[in-house]
C-alpha positions in Angstrom: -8.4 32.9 -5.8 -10.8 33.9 -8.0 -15.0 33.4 -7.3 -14.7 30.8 -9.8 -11.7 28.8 -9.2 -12.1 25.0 -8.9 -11.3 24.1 -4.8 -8.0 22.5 -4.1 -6.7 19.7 -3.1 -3.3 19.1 -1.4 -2.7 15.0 -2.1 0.6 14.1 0.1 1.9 10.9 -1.5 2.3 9.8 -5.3 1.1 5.9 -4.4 -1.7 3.5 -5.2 -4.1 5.9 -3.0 -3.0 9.3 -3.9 -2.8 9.3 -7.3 -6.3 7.9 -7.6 -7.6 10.0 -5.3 -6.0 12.9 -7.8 -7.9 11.2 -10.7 -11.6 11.3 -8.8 -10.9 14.9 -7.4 -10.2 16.2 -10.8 -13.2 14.1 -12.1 -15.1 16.1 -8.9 -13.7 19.3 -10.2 -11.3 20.0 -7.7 -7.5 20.9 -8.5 -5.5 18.2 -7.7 -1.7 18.7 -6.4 0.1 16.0 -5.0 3.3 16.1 -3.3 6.2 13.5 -3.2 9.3 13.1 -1.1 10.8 10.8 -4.3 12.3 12.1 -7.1 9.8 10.0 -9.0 7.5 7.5 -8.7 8.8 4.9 -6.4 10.2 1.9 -8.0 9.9 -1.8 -6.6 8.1 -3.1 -4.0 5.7 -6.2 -4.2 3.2 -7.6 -6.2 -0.5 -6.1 -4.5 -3.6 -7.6 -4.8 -7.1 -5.7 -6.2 -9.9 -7.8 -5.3 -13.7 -7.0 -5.1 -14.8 -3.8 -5.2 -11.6 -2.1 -5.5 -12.1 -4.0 -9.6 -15.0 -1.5 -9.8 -12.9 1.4 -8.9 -10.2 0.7 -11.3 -13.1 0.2 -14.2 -14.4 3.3 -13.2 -11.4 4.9 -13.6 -10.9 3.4 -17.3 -7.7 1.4 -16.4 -8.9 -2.3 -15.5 -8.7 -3.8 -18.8 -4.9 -2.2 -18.8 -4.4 -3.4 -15.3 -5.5 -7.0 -15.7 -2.8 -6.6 -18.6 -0.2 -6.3 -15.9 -1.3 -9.0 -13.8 0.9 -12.0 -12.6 0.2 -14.9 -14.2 1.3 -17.9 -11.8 0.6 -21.8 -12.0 1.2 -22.6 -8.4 2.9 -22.7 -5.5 5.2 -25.0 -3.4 5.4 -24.8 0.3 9.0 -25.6 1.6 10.1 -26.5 5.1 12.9 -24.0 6.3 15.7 -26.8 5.1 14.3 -26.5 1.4 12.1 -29.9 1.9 8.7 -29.5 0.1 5.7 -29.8 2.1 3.1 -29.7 -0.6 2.2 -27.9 -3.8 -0.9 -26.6 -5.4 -1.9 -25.7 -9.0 -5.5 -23.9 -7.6 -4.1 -21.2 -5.1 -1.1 -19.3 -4.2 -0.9 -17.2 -1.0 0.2 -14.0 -2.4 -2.8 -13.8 -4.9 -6.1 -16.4 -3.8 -7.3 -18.9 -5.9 -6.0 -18.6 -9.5 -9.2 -19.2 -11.3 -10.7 -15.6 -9.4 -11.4 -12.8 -11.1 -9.4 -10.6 -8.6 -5.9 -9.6 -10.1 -2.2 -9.7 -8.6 -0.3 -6.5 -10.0 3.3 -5.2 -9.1 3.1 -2.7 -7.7 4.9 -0.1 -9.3 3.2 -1.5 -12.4 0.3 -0.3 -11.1 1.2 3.2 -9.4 2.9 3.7 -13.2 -0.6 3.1 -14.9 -2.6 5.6 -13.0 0.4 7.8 -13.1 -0.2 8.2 -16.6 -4.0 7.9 -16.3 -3.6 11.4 -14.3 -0.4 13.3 -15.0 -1.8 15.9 -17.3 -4.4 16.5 -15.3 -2.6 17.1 -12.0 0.2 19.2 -10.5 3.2 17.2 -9.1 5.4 18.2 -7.0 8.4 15.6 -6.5 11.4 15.4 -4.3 9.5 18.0 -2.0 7.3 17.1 1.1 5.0 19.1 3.7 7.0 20.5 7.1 3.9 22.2 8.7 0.2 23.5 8.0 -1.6 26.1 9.4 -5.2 25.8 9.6 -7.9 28.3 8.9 -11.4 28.1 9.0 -11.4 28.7 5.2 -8.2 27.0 4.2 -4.7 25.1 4.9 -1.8 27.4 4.5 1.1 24.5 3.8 5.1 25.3 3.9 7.3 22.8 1.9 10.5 21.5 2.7 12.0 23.3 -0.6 10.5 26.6 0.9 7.6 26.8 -0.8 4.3 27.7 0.3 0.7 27.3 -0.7 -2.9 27.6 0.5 -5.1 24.2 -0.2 -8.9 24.0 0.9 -8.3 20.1 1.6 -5.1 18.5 2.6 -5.2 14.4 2.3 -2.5 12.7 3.6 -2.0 9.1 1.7 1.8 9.2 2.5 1.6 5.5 4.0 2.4 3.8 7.5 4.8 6.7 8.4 2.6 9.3 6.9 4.2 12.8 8.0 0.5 14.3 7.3 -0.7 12.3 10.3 2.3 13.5 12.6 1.6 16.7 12.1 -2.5 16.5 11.9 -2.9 14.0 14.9 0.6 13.8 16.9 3.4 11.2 17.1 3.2 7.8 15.2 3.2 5.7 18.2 -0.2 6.2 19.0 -1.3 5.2 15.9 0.9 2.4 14.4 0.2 -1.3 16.4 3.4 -3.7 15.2 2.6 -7.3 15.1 6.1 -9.0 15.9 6.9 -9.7 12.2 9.1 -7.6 10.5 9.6 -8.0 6.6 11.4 -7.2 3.8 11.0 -6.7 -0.3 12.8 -6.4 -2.8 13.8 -7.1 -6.3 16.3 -9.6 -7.6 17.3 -11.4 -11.0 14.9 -14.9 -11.3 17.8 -16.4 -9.0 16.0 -19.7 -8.6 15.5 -20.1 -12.3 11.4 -19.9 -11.4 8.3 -20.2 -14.3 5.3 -19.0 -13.3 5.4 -20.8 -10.0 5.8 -19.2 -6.5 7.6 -20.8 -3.7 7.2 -20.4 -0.1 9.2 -21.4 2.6 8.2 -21.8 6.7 11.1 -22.5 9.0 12.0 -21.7 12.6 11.6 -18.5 13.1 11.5 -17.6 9.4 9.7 -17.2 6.4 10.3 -16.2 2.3 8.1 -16.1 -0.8 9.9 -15.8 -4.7 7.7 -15.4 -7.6 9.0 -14.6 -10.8 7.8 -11.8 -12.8 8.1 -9.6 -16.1 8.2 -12.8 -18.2 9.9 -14.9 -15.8 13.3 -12.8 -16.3 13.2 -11.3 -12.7 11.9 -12.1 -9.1 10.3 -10.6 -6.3 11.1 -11.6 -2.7 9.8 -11.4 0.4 11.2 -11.7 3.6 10.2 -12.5 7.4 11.3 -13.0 10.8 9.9 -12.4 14.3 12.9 -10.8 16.4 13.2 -11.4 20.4 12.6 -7.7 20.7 11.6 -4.9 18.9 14.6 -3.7 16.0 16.0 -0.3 16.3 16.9 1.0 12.6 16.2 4.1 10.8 13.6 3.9 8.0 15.9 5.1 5.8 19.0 3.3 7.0 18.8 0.3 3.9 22.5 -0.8 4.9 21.9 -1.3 8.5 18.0 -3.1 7.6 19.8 -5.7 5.3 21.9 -6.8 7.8 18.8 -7.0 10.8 17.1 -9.1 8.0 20.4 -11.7 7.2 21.2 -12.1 11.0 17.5 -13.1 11.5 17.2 -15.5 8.7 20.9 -16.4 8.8 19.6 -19.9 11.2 17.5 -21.4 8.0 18.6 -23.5 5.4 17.6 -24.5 1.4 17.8 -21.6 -0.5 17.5 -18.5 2.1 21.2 -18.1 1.8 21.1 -17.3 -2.1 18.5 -14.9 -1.7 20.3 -13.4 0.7 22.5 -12.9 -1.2 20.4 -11.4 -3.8 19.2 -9.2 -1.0 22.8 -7.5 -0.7 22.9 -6.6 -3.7 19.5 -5.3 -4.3 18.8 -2.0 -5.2 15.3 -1.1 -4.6 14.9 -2.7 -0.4 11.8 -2.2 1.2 11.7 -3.0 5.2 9.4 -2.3 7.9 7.5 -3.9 10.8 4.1 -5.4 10.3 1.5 -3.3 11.8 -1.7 -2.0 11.7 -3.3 1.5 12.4 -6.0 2.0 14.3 -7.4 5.9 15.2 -10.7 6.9 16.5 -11.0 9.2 13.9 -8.9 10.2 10.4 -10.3 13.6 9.8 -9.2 16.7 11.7 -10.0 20.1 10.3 -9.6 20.5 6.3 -7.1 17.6 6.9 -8.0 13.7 6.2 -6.0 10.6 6.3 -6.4 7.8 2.9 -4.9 4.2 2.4 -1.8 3.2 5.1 -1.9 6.2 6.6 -5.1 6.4 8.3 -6.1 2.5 8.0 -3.4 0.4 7.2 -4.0 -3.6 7.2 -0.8 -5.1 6.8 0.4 -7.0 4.1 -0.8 -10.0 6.2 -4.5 -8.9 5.1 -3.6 -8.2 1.7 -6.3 -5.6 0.9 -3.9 -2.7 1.5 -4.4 -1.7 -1.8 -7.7 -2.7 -2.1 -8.6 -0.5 0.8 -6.3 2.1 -0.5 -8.1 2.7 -4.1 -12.0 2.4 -2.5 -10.5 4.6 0.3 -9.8 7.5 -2.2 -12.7 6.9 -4.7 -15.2 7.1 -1.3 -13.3 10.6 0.0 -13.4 11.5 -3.6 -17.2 11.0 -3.9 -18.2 12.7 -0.8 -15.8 16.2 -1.2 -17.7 16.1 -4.8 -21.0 16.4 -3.2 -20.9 17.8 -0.3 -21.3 21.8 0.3 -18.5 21.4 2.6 -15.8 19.3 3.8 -17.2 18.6 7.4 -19.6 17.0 6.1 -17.5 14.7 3.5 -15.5 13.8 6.1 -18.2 12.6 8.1 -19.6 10.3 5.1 -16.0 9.7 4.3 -15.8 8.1 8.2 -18.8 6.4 7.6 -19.0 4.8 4.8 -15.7 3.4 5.2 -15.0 2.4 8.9 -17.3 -1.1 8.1 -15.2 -2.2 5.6 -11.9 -1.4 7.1 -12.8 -3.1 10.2 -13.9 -6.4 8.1 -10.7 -6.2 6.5 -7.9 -5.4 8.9 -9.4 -8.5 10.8 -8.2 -10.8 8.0 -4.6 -9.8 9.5 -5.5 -10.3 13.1 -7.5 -13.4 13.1 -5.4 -15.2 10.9 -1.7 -14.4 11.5 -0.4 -17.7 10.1 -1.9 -17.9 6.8 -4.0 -16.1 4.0 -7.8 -15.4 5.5 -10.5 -18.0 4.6 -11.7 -17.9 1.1 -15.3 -17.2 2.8 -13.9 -14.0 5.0 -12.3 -12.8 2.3 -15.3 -12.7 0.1 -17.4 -11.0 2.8 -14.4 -8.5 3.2 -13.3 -7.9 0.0 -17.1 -7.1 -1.0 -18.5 -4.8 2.6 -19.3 -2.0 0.8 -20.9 0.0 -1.8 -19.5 3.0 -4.3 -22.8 4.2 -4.8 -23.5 6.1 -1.6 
């Protein structure tokens, strides 16, 4: 490396928090790389929510006006008992997204991950279907060996490789003393607009078991959402989609309405998302040249919504400080500090309300704790 040479950055994870981190690095000066297991960006998954000051960092970045583009654009919502009975309706809220006269916007999310891929892809190395096996840590750098046999030397590694983040296994030890499960366990995916929806989201409550269908893209597809509390904890491989569908349709296979249509949606579904709800908590998420962003070192829960909220502040904060700083111990330590506040604030959303979307008044306080101008 020559005297010269921009530092560089090892980004492990091509999501909502890594590719924006890549964008503020290169905007830093660093040389961004980031690293993803996928063959390319990963398709599906829910619509997420950008509230507060997470707006601020996507105008910053110069893709909010393209982003509230994208948004979802519902009328309502209808709350169903789990035999298909409506319990009430509104045409002012809906519990994916808030009230829908905010200013905060609902975006798929591979909508979103494709914008900033774009916003960053000829500025930044990519390295797909490839992921990290081990790093080697210097007082100067991070010697990293890739699963395809590849191996580089980064000044900064940043995991933002999500709740099973394989940076944070090998940084800070297994998962299990990190990752706090709730008792929920839910499920995502894509379907055709099966329940012929416009603009209008339906929820459904029962024993035991919950859904949520929105339409999107015009109304000429759907996104659902899955849940159910299991006696025990399920044992399933995260990559095992065949053995998670059928966890999911024996746990919801009690309620009525129309839970058996979607799921038989889910069987056929080709993008399937499944996990537990959980939380991670860790005393610290620096440790060396290495630092933890988004899900990996803080995640919420969906239950919070701010996941991606935290996620894009996350790597605009980390972004700022390894721009200013002389060195990376003390970046991380502004990094840890500046965020920690706001995390806290809104992982509670989760955890103090586990039945239903936060309080419009602790959502504003969260959504708002902190400032981009250190």
């Amino acid at each position: 490396m020559t005297k010269n040479a921009p530092r560089t950055v090892l980004i492990s994870g091509a999501g909502i928090a890594g590719l924006t981190l890549a964008h503020w690095m290169r905007r830093h000066g660093w040389a961004p790389t980031v690293v993803e297991r996928a063959p390319a960006l990963r398709p599906g998954g829910q619509a997420v929510d950008v509230r507060g000051v997470a707006l601020d960092v996507l105008d910053r970045t110069g893709v909010l006006e393209a982003a509230r583009g994208l948004r979802t654009r519902m009328r309502g919502m209808t709350m169903l008992d789990g035999d298909g009975n409506e319990l009430w309706r509104s045409e002012e809220m809906a519990f994916s997204s808030g009230r829908l006269d905010s200013d905060d916007i609902e975006v798929l999310r591979d909508d979103l991950t494709e914008l900033l891929y774009e916003h960053v892809r000829e500025e930044t190395e990519f390295l797909f279907s490839d992921s990290v096996t081990s790093m080697e840590h210097h007082p100067d750098r991070v010697d990293v060996a890739f699963e395809s046999g590849l191996r580089r030397s980064f000044d900064v590694v940043v995991g933002a490789d999500g709740l099973h983040s394989r940076i944070r296994r090998l940084a800070f030890g297994p998962e299990e003393g990190f990752v706090r499960p709730f008792g929920p366990y839910v499920a995502v995916f894509g379907a055709a607009n099966v329940l012929g929806l416009e603009d209008w989201q339906v929820w459904s409550r029962g024993d035991n078991g919950t859904y949520c269908v929105y339409p999107v893209r015009d109304n000429t597809e759907s996104r659902v959402t899955l849940g159910f509390v299991p006696p025990e904890p399920l044992e399933f491989g995260h990559r095992d989609t065949a053995r998670q569908k059928e966890l999911v349709a024996a746990g919801l296979a009690h309620l009525g309405g129309d839970t058996p249509r979607l799921l038989e949606a889910m069987a056929e579904a080709e993008h399937f998302y499944f996990d537990a709800m959980a939380q991670v908590h860790m005393d610290r998420w620096t440790d060396g040249r290495v630092a933890l962003l988004g899900d990996a070192g803080y995640c919420p829960s969906p239950l919070s919504g701010q996941g991606s909220s935290l996620a894009l502040v996350g790597a605009y904060v980390l972004a700022d400080e390894l721009g200013a700083a002389a060195d990376h111990r003390t970046a991380f330590a502004r990094y840890e500090e500046r965020m920690r506040p706001f995390v806290a604030l809104n992982q509670a959303l989760a955890t103090e309300n586990p039945d239903g979307p936060a309080p419009e008044e602790s959502m504003e306080r969260a959504k708002n704790a902190i400032s981009l101008d250190a």
